[in-house]
C-alpha positions as CSV (number, residue, x, y, z in Angstrom):
1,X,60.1,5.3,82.9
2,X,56.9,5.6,84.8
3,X,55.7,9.4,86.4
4,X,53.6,9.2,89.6
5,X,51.2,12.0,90.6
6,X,49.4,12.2,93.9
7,X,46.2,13.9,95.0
8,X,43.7,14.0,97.1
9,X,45.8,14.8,100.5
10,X,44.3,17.5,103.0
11,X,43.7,18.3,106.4
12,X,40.9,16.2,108.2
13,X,39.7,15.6,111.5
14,X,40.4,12.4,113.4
15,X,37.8,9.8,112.7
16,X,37.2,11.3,109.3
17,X,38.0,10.2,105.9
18,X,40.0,10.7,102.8
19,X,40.3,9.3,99.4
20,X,44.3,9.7,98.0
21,X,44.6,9.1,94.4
22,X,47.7,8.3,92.6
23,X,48.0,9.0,88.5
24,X,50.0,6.7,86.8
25,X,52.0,7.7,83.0
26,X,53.5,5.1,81.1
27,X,51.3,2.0,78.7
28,X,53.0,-0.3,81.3
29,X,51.2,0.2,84.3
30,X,49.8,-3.1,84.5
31,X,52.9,-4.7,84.9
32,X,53.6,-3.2,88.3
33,X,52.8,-3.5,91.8
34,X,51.7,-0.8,93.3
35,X,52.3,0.5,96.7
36,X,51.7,3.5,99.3
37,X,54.2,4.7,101.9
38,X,54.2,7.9,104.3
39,X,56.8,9.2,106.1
40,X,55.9,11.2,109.1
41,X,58.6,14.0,110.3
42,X,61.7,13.0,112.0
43,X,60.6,9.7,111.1
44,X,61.4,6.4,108.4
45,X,59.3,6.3,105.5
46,X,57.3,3.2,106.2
47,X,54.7,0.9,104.2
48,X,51.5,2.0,104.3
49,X,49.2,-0.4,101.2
50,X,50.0,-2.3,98.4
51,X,48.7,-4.0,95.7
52,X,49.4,-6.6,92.8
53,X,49.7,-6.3,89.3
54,X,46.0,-7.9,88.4
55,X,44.7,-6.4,92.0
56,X,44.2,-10.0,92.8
57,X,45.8,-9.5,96.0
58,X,46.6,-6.5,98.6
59,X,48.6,-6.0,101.4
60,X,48.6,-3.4,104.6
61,X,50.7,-2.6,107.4
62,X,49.1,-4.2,111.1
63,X,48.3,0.0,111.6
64,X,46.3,0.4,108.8
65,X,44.4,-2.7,108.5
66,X,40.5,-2.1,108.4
67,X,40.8,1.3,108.5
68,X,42.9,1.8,104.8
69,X,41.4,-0.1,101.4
70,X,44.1,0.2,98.5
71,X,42.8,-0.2,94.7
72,X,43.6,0.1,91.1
73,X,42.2,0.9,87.5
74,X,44.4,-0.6,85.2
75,X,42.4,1.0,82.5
76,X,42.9,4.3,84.1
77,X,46.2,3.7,85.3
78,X,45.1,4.7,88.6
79,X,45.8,3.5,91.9
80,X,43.7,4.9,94.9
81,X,44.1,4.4,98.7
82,X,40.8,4.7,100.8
83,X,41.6,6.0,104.5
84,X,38.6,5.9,107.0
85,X,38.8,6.4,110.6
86,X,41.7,8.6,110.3
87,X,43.9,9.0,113.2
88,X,46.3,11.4,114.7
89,X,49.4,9.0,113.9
90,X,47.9,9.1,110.3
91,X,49.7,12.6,109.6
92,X,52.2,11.6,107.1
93,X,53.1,12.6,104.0
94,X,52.0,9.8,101.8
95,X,53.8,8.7,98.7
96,X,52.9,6.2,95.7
97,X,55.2,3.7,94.7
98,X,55.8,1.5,91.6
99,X,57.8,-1.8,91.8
100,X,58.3,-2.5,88.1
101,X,59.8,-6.4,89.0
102,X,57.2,-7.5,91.4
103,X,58.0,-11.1,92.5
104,X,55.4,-10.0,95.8
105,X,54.3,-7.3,97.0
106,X,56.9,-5.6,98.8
107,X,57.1,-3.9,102.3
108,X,60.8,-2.1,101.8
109,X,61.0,1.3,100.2
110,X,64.1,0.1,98.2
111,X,62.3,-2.5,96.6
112,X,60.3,0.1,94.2
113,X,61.7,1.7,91.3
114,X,59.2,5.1,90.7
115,X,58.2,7.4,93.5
116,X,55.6,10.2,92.9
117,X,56.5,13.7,95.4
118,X,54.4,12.5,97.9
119,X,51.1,14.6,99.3
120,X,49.9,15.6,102.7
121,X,47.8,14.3,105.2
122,X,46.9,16.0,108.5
123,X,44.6,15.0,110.7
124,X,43.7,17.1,113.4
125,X,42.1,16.0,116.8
């Protein structure tokens, strides 16, 4: 069993920044794939960032690319998601994810096992 915790969501202004960071319990942390979603209201909860077991490889959604830089800390069992030039489409609450049987890094919500509540994000123009 694996408890998520997210921080570092707030209210910023378009074009701005902010640094969500996701604490990880559990000696296994290593062994997942980690990812962030957000889920915007009246609407799916879509992929956001992930990232492999080792970091050796990361994936983002087409919306987020260049703009969003997922890491981890495997010492720290950390996993972090970097967002710069935040939009308005950016307000979302944003969730971290664990896939505990990562064969790749997956896109589908269904495909994780461990979900932390989720933190807010609100940019404002």
């Amino acid at each position: 069993q694996v408890q998520l915790v997210e921080s570092g969501g707030g209210l910023v202004q378009a074009g701005g920044s902010l640094s969500l960071s996701c604490a990880a319990s559990g000696r296994t942390f290593s062994s997942y794939a980690m990812g962030w979603f957000r889920q915007a209201p009246g609407k799916e909860r879509e992929f956001v960032a992930g990232i492999a077991r080792s970091a050796s490889s990361t994936r983002y959604a087409d919306s987020v690319k260049g703009r969003f830089t997922i890491s981890r800390d495997n010492g720290k069992n950390m996993v972090y998601l970097q967002m710069n030039s935040l939009k308005l489409e950016d307000t979302a609450v944003y969730y971290c994810a664990a896939d505990r049987t990562p064969i790749f890094i997956a896109t589908t919500p269904v495909r994780y096992d461990y979900w932390g509540q989720g933190t807010q994000v609100t940019v404002s123009s």
